[in-house]
C-alpha positions in Angstrom: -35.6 -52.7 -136.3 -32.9 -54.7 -137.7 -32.4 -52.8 -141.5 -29.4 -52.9 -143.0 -26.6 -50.6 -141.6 -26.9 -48.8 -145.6 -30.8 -48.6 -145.6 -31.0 -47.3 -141.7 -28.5 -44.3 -143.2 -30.3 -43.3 -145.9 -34.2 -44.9 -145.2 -35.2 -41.3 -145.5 -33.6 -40.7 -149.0 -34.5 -44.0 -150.4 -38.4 -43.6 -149.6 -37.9 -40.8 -151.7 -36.5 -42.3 -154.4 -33.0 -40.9 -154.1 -30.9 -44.4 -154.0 -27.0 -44.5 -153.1 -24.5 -45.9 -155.2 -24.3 -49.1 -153.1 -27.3 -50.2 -154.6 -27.1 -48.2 -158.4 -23.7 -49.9 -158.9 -25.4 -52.9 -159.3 -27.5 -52.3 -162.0 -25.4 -52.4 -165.3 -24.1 -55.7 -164.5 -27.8 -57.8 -164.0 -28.8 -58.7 -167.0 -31.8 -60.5 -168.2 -35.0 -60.1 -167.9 -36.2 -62.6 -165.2 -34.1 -61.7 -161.8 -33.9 -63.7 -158.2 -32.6 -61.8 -155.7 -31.6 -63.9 -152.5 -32.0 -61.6 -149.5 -33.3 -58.9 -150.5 -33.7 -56.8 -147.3 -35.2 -53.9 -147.6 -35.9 -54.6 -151.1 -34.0 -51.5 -152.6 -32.4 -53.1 -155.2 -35.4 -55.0 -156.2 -37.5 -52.4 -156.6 -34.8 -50.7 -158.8 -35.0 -53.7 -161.0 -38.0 -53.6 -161.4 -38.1 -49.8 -162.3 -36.1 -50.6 -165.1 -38.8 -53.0 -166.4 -37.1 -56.5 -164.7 -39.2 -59.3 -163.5 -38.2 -60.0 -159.8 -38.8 -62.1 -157.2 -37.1 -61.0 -153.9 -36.6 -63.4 -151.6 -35.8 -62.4 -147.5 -35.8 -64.4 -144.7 -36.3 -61.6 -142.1 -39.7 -60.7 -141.4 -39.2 -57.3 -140.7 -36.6 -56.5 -143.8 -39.3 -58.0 -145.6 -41.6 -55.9 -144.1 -39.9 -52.8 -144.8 -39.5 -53.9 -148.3 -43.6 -54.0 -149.0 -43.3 -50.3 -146.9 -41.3 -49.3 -149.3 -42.6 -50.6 -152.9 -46.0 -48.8 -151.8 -44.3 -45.8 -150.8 -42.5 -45.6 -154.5 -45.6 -46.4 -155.8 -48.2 -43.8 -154.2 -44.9 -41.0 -155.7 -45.1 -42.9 -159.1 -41.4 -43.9 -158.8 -42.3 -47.0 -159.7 -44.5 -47.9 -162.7 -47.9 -49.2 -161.7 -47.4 -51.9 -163.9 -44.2 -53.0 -162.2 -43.6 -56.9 -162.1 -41.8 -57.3 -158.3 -42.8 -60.5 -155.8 -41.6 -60.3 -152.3 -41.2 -63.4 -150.5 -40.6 -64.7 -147.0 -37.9 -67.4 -147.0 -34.0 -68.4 -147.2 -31.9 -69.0 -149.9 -32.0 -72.6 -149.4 -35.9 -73.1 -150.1 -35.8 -70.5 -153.0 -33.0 -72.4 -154.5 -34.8 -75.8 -154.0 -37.9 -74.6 -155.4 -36.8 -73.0 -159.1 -37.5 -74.5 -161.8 -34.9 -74.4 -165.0 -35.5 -72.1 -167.0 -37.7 -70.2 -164.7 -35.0 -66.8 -164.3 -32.2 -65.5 -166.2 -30.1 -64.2 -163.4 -29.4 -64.4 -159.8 -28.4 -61.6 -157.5 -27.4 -61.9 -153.9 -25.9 -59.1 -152.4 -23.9 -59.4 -149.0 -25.5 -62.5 -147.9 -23.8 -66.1 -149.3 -21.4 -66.4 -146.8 -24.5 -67.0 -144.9 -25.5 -70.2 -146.3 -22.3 -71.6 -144.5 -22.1 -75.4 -144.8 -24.9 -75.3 -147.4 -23.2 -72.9 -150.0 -22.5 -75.7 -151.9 -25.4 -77.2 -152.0 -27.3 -74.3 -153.3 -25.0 -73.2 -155.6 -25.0 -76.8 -157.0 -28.9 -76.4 -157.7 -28.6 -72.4 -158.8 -25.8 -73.5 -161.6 -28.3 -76.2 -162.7 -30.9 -73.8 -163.0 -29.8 -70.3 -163.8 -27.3 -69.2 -166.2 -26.2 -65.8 -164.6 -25.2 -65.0 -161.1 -24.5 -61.9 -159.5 -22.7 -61.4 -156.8 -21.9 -58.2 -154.7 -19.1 -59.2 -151.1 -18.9 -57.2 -148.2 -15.2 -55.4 -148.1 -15.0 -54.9 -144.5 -15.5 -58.6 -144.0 -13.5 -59.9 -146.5 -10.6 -57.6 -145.2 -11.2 -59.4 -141.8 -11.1 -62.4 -142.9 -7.8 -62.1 -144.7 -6.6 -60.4 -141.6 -7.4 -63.8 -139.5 -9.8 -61.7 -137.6 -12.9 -64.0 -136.8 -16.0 -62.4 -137.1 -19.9 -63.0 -136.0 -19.4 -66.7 -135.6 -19.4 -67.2 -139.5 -15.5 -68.0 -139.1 -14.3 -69.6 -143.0 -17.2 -68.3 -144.5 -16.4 -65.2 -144.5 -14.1 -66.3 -147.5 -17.0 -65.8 -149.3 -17.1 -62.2 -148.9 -14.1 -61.9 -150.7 -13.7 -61.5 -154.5 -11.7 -64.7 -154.8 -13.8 -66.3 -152.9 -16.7 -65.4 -154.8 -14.4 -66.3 -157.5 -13.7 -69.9 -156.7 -17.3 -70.5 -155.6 -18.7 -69.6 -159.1 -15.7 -71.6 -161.2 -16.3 -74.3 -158.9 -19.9 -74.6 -160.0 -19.3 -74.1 -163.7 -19.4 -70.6 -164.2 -17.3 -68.4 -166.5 -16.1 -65.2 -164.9 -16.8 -62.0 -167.2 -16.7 -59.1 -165.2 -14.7 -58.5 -161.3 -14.9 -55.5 -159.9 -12.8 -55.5 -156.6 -12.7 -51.6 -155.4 -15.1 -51.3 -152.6 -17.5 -54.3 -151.8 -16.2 -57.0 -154.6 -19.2 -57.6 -157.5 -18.5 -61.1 -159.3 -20.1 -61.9 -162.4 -20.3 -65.5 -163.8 -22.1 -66.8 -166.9 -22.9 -70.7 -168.1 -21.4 -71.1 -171.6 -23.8 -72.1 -173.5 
């Protein structure tokens, strides 16, 4: 299977509801009540959100990630850790299509943990869309890469991308498309927040 390197190291903990921080530190910084999450994975974080009473869609472009993902909202649902009435979608998809198919107005914030520097030559494009559209982004880097990158150290073909792992590139990526900065957190794996004034 191709989970995440977090979610293969604790799967057996999560689909009992006992979540590690890598996912938990998250939550006090999404705000909102309407939530996209561009890939998803496994869907941990999701399904968190929507614990706390969030409306989430959960987009992932890897069929078996997603996969995992429905495994896992009806595991947490046949233990009642998450509410029956629970307001989660999980779609199939990249970043690119979500982005090009919301509607303003449509979510509050945006979550992507791990993934932008993915989007390579179209990170600007759907960031473009996304600051037209939604007036709160989250989003969590990836320290080992960042540390990498900053080190010159190529890595898995994504090359100047990786910038995006960083917090300053996560920084200048938001600013670029209009977005105030109002928290950064840079022990660990960076977490950006930017807001649209407004």
């Amino acid at each position: 299977m191709t989970a995440s390197l977090a979610y293969r190291k604790n799967e057996a903990a999560i689909l009992r509801g006992d979540v590690p921080d890598k996912y938990t530190r998250l939550l006090p910084h999404i705000t909102g009540k309407r939530i996209l999450e561009f890939g998803s994975a496994e869907g941990v974080l999701a399904l968190l959100l929507a614990k706390t009473g969030k409306q989430v869609t959960a987009v992932e472009q890897n069929n078996e990630r997603h996969d995992a993902a429905l495994a896992l909202r009806d595991a947490w649902t046949r233990q009642r850790i998450l509410p029956r009435n629970a307001r989660i979608d999980f779609l199939i998809g990249s970043a690119a299509e979500a982005s090009a198919l919301t509607q303003p107005g449509t979510f509050d914030t945006l979550v992507a943990v791990r993934m932008i520097y993915y989007l390579r030559d179209s990170i600007d494009a759907v960031f473009a869309t996304i600051a037209d559209r939604i007036p709160n982004v989250v989003l969590c880097g990836n320290a080992n890469r960042a540390a990498r990158h900053a080190a010159g150290i190529p890595h898995e073909g994504l090359g100047e991308f990786n910038v995006y792992a960083s917090a300053p590139g996560m920084r200048a990526l938001l600013e670029r498309h209009g977005y105030r900065i109002v928290t950064e957190i840079t022990k660990g794996d960076p977490i950006l927040v930017g807001q649209k004034d407004g």
